[in-house]
C-alpha positions as CSV (number, residue, x, y, z in Angstrom):
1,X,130.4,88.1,90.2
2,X,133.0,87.8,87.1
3,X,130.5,89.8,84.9
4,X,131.2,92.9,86.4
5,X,135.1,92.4,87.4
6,X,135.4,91.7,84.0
7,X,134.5,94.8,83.0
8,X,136.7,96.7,84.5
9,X,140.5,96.9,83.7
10,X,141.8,99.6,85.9
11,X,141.7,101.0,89.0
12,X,141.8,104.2,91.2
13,X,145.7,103.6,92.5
14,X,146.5,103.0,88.1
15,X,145.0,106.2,87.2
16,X,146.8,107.8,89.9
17,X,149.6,106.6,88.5
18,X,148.9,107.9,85.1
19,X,147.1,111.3,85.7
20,X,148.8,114.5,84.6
21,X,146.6,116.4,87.1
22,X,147.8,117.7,90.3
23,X,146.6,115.7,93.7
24,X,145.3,117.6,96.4
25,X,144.7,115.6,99.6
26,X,141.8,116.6,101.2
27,X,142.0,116.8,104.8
28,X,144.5,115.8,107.7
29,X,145.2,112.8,110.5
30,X,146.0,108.9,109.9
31,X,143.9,108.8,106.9
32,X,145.9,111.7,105.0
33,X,149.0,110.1,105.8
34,X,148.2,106.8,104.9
35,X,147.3,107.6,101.8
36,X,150.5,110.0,100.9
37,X,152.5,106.5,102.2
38,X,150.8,104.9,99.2
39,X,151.3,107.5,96.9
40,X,154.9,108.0,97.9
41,X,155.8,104.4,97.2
42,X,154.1,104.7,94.1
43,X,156.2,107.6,93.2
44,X,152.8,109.6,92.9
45,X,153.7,113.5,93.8
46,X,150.8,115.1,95.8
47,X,150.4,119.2,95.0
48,X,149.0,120.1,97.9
49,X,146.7,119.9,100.9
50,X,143.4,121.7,101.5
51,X,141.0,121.4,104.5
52,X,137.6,122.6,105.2
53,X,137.3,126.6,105.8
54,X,136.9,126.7,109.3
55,X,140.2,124.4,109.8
56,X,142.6,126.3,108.2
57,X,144.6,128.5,110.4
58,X,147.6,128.7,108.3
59,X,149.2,125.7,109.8
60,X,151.0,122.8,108.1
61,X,150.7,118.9,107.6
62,X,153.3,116.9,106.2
63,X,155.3,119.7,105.0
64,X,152.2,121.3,103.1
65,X,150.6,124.4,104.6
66,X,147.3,123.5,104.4
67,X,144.9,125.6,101.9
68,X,141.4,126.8,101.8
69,X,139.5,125.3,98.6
70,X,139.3,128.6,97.0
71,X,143.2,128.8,96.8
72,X,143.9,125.4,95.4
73,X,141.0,126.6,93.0
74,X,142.9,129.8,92.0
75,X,146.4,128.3,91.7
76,X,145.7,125.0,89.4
77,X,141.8,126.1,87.8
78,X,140.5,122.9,86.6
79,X,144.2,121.2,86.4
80,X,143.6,119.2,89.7
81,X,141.7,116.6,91.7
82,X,140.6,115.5,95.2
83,X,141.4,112.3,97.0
84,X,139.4,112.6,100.5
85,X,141.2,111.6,103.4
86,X,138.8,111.1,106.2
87,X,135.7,109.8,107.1
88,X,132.4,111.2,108.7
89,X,128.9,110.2,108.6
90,X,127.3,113.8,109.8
91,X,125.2,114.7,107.3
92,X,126.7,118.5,106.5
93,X,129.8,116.9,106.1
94,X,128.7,114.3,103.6
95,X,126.4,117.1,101.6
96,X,129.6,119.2,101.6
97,X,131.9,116.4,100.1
98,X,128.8,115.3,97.5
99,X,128.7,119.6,96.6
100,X,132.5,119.7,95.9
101,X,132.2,116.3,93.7
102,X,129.7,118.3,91.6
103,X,132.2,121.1,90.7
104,X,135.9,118.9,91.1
105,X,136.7,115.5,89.8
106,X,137.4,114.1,93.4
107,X,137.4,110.5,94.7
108,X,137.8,108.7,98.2
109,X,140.6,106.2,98.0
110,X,139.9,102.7,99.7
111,X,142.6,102.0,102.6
112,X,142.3,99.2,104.9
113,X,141.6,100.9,108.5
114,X,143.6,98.1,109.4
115,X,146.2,95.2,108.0
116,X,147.9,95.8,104.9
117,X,147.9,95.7,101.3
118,X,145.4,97.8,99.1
119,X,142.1,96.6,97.3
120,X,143.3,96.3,93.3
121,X,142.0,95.0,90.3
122,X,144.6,92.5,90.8
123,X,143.1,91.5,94.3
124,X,139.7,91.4,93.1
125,X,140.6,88.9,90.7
126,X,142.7,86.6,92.8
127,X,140.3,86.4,95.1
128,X,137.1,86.2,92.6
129,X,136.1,82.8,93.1
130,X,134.9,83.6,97.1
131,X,133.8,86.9,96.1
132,X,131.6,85.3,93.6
133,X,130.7,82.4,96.1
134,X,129.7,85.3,98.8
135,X,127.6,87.0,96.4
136,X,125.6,83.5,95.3
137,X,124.7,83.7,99.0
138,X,123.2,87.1,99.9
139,X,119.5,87.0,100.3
140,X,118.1,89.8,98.8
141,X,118.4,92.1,95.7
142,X,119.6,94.9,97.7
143,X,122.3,93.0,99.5
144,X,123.4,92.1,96.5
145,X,123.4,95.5,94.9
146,X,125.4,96.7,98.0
147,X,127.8,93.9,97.5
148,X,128.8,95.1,93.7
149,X,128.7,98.7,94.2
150,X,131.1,98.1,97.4
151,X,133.3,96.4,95.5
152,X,133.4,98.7,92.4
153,X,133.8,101.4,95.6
154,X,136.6,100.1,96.9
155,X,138.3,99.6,92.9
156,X,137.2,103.3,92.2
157,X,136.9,105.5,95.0
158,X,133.7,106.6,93.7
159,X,131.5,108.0,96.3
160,X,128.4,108.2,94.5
161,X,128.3,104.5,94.3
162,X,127.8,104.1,98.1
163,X,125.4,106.9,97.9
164,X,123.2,105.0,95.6
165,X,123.4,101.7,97.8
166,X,122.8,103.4,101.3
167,X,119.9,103.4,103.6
168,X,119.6,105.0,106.1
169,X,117.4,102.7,108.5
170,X,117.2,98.8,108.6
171,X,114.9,96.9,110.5
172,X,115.9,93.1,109.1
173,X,117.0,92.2,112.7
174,X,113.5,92.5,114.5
175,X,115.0,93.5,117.8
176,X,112.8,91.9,120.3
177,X,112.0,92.6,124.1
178,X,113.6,89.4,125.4
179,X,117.3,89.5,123.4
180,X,120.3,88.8,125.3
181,X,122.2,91.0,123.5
182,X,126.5,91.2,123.3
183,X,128.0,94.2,121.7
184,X,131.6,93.8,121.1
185,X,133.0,97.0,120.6
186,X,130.7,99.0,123.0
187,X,132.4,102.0,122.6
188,X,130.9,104.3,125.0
189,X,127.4,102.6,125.4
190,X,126.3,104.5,122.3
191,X,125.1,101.2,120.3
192,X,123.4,100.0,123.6
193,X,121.8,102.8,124.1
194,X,120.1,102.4,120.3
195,X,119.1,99.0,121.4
196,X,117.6,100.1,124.5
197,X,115.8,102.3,122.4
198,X,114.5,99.5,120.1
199,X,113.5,97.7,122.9
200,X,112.0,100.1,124.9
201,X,113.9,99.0,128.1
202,X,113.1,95.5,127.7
203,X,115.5,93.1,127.1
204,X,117.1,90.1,129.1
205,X,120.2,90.8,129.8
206,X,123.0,92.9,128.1
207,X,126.8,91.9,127.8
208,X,129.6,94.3,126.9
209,X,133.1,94.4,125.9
210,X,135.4,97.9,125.6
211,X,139.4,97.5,125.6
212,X,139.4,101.3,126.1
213,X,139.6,102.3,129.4
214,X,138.6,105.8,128.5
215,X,135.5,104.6,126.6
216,X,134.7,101.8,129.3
217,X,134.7,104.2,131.9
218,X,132.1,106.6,129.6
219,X,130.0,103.4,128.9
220,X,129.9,102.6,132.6
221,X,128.8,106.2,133.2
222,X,126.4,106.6,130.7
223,X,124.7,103.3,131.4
224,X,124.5,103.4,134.9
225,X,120.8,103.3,135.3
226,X,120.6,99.6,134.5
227,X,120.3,97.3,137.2
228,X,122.5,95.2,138.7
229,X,122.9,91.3,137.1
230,X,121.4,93.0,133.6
231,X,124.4,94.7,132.4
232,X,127.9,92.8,132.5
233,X,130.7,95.2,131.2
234,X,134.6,94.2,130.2
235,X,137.1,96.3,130.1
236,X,138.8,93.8,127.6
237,X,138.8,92.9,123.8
238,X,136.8,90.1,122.2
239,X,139.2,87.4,121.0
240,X,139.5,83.8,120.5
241,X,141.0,82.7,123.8
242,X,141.1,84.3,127.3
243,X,145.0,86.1,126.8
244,X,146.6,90.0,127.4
245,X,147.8,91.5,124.0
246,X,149.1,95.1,123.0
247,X,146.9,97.6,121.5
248,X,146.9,100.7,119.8
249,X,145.0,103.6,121.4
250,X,143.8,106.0,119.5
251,X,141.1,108.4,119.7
252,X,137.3,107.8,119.2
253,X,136.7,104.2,118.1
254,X,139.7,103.5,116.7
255,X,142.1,101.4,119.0
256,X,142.9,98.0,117.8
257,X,145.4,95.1,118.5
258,X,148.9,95.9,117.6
259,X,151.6,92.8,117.1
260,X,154.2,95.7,117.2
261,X,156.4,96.1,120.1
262,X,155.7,99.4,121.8
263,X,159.2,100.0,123.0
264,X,160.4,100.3,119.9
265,X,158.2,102.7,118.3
266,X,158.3,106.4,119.0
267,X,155.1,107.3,120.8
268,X,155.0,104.3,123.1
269,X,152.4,106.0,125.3
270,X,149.8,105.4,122.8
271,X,149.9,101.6,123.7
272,X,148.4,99.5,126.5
273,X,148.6,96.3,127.6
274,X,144.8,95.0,127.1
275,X,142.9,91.9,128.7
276,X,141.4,89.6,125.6
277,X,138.5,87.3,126.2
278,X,135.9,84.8,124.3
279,X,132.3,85.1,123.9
280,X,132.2,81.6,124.9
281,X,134.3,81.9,128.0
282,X,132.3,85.4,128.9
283,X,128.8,83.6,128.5
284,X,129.7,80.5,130.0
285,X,126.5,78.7,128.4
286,X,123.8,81.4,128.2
287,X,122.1,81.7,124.7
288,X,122.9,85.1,123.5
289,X,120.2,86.5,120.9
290,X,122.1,88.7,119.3
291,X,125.8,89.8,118.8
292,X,127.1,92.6,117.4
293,X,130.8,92.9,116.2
294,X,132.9,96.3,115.5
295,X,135.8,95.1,116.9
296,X,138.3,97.4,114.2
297,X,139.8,94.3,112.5
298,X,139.8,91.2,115.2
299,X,136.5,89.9,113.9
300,X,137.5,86.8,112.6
301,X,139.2,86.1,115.9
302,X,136.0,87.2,117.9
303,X,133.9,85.2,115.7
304,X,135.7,82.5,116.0
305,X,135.7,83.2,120.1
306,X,131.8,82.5,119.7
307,X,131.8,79.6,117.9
308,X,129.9,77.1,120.3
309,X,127.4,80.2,120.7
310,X,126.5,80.8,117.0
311,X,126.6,76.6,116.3
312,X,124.2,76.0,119.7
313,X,121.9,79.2,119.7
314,X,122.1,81.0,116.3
315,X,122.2,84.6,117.5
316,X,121.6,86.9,114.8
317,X,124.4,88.9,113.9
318,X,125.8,92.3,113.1
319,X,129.5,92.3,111.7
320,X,131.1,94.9,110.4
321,X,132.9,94.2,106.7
322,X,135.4,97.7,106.9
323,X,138.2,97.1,108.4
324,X,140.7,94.8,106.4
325,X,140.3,94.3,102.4
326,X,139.5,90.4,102.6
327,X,136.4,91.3,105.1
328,X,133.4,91.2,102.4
329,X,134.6,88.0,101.4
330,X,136.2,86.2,104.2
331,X,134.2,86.8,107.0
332,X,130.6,85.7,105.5
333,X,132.5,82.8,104.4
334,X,133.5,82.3,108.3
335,X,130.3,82.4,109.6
336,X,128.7,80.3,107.0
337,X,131.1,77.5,107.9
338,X,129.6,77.6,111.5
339,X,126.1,77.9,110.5
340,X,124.7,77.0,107.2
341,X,121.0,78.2,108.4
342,X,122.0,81.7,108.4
343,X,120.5,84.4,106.0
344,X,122.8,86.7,104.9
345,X,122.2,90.8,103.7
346,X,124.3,93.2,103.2
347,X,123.4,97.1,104.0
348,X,125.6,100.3,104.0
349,X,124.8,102.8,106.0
350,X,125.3,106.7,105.1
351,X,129.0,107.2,105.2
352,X,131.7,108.2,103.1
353,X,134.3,106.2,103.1
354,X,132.5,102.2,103.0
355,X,133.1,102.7,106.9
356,X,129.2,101.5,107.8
357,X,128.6,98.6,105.7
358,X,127.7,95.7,107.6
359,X,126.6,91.8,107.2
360,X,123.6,90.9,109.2
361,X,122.9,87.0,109.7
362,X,119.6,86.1,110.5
C-alpha cells in the first residue's frame, strides 16, 4: 500500500490552497455548502457558482447568483476551475460532468457524507499501516485496483479514476432462491425489489429495516404483494442494542443518526425521535443468508448488532464503504475480526462522487 502513498505528496484541499485560479462550485444543496465550510476555513475564496442550464432561474445560493456555464466561461476564459458539488448516478448526468472535464480542469472533492474531518495526505499516512493490511486482504485483482484508485479518488478528486475502476454489474454474490435476506437501509423497497428480481420471487424470507417513516410507508406500499410471514418490515434503524435515538431527516436516502440536540438547532422539524434495533435481536436465531448494509454511517454499530449472526451463519455481505473517511479501512477490518473465513472484494459502481463502492464478503 506505501508504494503508491509514497508517491504522492499533495493533495486536492493543498492545491486548493495554492491555486491562483478562480473556484466555481458547481451546483447547490448540503454538498455545495459543505464544501464552501471547508474552503472558508481554509481561507479559500470561491468566485462563483454555476448550475446546470435548466436550473438556473436567476436565483441565488449562498450569496452567489447562480450562473449558467457559458457565463462563468465568458467572465474568467480559461482562468478557472470546477469543484462538483453533488452526486448522481444517472447516466446523462455523469456523461455531462465527464464532457465538461474534457473542456475545464474540474475535480469532485471528497467529503465525508457523514462524521467529520477530511481524507488528506496526512490521514492517509496515519492511518497506512490498516490501509495496507486491508489491501493484503482483498481477493482479487480488481478489488484491489478499486481499493488504490479509491484512495487516490478521495486524495485527488479525480473522477476519471472511479471511471476507470467501475462496473456496472456484479454477480460475485450468487443470489440464490432460498436466501433469507436482511436489507438494512431499505429505503423504499427499491434494493428488495432488485433482489426479487435476482431471485425470480423465490426466496425464504425477507427482513427489512427503514427509520424513515416516509420511505417505510413507500416500501410498505410498493411491496405489498408479498405474503404474510415472508416480509418483516421496521420502521426503526439498525444498531447495536435495542434503544430510541435522534435522527436527521433529510430527503431521499439521506437521514442518519444525529447526537445533536434538536432543540437547539434552528430547523428542529427536520428531526425525529427513531426506534433502533439489532440484527440479532430482530432475527431472534434465524440464519440469515445475506445482509446488506447502507445504513448512511451506523455501519459499524449495525455490524456489530449482527455479530452472533455473521460468527454462527456467515451470511454474505454487502456494506457500503462511503459514508465516513475511516470506512475502507475500518470496516473490512471489523468484519474480519468476526469472521476470518470471509473473502473480501471491493467494486464501485457508476457514480460520481465514490458514493457506490461497496465491500462484499463472501
Amino acid at each position: 500500500m506505501a508504494f503508491f502513498l509514497d508517491e504522492i505528496d499533495s493533495c486536492l484541499w493543498d492545491y486548493l490552497r495554492q491555486t491562483e485560479k478562480k473556484i466555481v462550485l458547481y451546483g447547490m444543496g448540503d454538498g455545495a455548502e459543505k464544501i464552501k465550510s471547508v474552503l472558508d476555513e481554509a481561507g479559500v475564496p470561491v468566485a462563483d457558482i454555476m448550475a446546470s442550464d435548466e436550473f438556473v432561474r436567476g436565483h441565488s445560493f449562498l450569496g452567489y447568483r447562480v450562473k449558467k456555464l457559458s457565463e462563468i466561461e465568458e467572465l474568467y476564459g480559461d482562468d478557472f476551475l470546477i469543484l462538483v458539488c453533488f452526486g448522481s448516478q444517472i447516466p446523462e448526468v455523469m456523461e455531462h460532468i465527464y464532457s465538461i472535464a474534457e473542456k475545464h480542469e474540474l475535480y469532485a472533492p471528497n467529503v465525508p457524507v457523514t462524521g467529520g474531518g477530511l481524507f488528506t495526505l496526512d490521514y492517509a499516512r496515519e492511518h497506512s499501516t490498516e490501509l495496507e493490511k486491508v489491501y493484503g486482504m482483498l481477493a482479487d485483482e480488481q478489488s484491489r485496483r478499486v481499493f488504490e484508485n479509491v484512495i487516490r479518488y478521495k486524495l485527488s478528486g479525480r473522477i476519471n479514476l472511479l471511471k476507470e475502476c467501475e462496473e456496472e454489474m456484479y454477480d460475485l454474490l450468487r443470489i440464490g432462491a432460498q436466501e433469507t435476506y436482511v436489507d438494512l437501509g431499505a429505503y423504499n423497497g427499491d434494493t428488495i425489489v432488485k433482489f426479487l428480481n435476482e431471485t425470480g420471487m423465490q426466496f425464504r424470507k425477507i427482513y427489512a429495516m427503514e427509520p424513515d417513516h416516509r420511505n417505510y410507508i413507500k416500501l410498505k406500499r410498493r411491496l405489498y404483494m408479498i405474503g404474510f410471514g415472508l416480509l418483516e418490515a421496521y420502521n426503526c434503524g439498525a444498531w447495536d442494542t435495542e434503544t430510541t435515538m435522534m435522527f436527521s431527516l433529510r430527503a431521499g436516502r439521506s437521514s442518519h443518526v444525529d447526537a445533536a440536540d434538536p432543540k437547539k438547532l434552528a430547523n428542529p422539524a427536520r428531526f425525529r425521535e427513531v426506534s433502533m434495533m439489532s440484527v440479532d435481536h430482530m432475527l431472534q436465531g434465524d440464519a440469515a443468508t445475506f445482509i446488506k448494509y447502507d445504513v448512511e454511517g451506523s455501519e459499524k454499530q449495525a455490524i456489530d448488532g449482527a455479530k452472533k449472526t455473521i460468527t454462527a451463519h456467515r451470511p454474505k455481505l454487502s456494506v457500503a464503504l462511503y459514508h465516513r473517511n475511516e470506512d475502507m479501512f475500518a470496516i473490512p477490518l471489523q468484519i474480519a475480526e468476526l469472521n476470518r473465513k470471509y473473502k473480501f472484494y471491493m467494486r464501485h459502481h457508476p457514480y460520481i462522487p465514490d458514493w457506490d463502492t461497496n465491500l462484499y464478503c463472501i
